[in-house]
N, C-alpha and C positions, 0 to 999 in steps of 0.2 A: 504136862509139858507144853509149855509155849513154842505156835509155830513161829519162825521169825518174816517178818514182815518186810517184804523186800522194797527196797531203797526207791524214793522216788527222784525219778529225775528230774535235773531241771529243761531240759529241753525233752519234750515227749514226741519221738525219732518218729512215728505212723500218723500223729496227727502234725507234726512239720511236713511230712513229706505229701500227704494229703493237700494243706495248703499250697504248695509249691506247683502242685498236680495239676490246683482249683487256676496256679499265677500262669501258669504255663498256656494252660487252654486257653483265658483270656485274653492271653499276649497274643497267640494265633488268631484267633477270631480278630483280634483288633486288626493286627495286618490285613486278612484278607478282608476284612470292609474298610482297611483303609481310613480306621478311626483314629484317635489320639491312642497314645502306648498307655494300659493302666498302672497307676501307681502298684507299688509294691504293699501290700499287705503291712498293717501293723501287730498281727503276729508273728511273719516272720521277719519283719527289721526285729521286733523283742528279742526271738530267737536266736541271730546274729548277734545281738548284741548282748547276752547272756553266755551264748559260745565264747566269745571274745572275752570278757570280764572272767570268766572262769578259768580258762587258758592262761590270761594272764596271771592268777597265784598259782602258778606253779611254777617251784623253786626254780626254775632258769629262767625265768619272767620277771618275778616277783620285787627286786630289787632295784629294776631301773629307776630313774626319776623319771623317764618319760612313755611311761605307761600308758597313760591314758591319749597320747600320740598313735602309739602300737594296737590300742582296740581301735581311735578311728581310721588306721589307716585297713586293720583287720575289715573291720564294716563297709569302710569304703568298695577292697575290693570284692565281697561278697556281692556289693550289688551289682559291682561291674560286671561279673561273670558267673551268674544268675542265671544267665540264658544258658549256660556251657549246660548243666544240669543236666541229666537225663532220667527224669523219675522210674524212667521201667529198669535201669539198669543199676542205680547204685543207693546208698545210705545216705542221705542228705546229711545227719551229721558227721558223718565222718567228711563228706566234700567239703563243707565249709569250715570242720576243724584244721582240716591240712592248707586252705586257704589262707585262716586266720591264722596258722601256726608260720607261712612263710612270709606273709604280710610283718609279723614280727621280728622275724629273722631280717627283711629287709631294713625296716625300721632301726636296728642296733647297728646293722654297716652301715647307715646314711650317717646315725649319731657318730659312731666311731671314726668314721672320717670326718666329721666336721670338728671332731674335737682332735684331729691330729693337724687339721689344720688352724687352730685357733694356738696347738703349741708352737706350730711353725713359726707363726704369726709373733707371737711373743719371742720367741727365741731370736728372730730376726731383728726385731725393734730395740731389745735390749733390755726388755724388763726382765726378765729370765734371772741375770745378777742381781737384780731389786727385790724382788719377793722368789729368791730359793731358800729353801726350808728344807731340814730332814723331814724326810718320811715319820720318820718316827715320832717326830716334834710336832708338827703342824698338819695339819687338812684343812688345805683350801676349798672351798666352794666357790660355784662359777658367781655366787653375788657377791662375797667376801672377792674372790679376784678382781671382778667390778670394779667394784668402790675404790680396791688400793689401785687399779691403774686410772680412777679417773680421779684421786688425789696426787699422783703423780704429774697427771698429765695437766694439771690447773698450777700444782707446784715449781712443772716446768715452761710454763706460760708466766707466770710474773717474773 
C-alpha cells in the first residue's frame, strides 16, 4: 500500500516566515545606524504575489475583469504593512492572506462605485434611451458601450 504524499505548497509558511525574520532584523539594524531602509527581499515580494494570484481563483474572485487590479492592489498593501508583522506572534501566511483577501474586497467596492457612477452618468446625459436593451437580448461590454457612445456622440456633432 502506497503512503500518500502530502501536497506541496506553494508558499512554504517556515521558510516565508524565516525570511520575514531575516527582513525585520535588517530594517532594525538599518534604523539604528541610521542607514538607507533595505529593500524587501525577492522571495518574499514572490510570496506575496503567489498569495495574491491564488486568492484571486477562487470562485468569489475569479470572475472579475479586474483582477489583476485586485492582486496589485493585494501586493501593494502587503508591503505597506510589512512592518505591522510580528514574527514571534503569528503565521505570516495567513497575515498577508487576510490582507490580500481585504485589499480585494476593497478593490470590488471602488469598481462598484465607479460603475454606478458611469450609469448615473449615462442615465443623466440621455443615452440610457439610445442603447437600452433587454437583459435578455443584449450584453453590453464597457468597450461595446464606448464605441456606441462615441458614434453617438460624432453623429451628434455634424
Amino acid at each position: 500500500m502506497r503512503s500518500k504524499k502530502k501536497p506541496e505548497h506553494y508558499v512554504d509558511n517556515k521558510e516565508f516566515l524565516r525570511a520575514l525574520s531575516d527582513y525585520k532584523y535588517f530594517v532594525k539594524k538599518a534604523l539604528t545606524e541610521e542607514t538607507t531602509r533595505p529593500r524587501i527581499p525577492n522571495y518574499i515580494g514572490e510570496c506575496f504575489l503567489k498569495i495574491a494570484q491564488h486568492l484571486s481563483y477562487r470562485p468569489n474572485f475569479i470572475n472579475y475583469p479586474f483582477r489583476e487590479d485586485m492582486i496589485s492592489d493585494g501586493i501593494e498593501n502587503c508591503v505597506q504593512y510589512i512592518d505591522n508583522f510580528d514574527p514571534n506572534r503569528g503565521n505570516p501566511f495567513a497575515y498577508f492572506t487576510q490582507i490580500i483577501y481585504y485589499a480585494f474586497l476593497r478593490r470590488i467596492q471602488k469598481e462598484k462605485k465607479q460603475l454606478e457612477i458611469k450609469s448615473k452618468i449615462l442615465e443623466r446625459s440621455g443615452y440610457d434611451e439610445v442603447l437600452y436593451a433587454d437583459k435578455n437580448e443584449l450584453n453590453f461590454s464597457a468597450s461595446d458601450y464606448n464605441s456606441i457612445k462615441q458614434n453617438i456622440e460624432q453623429k451628434t456633432r455634424k
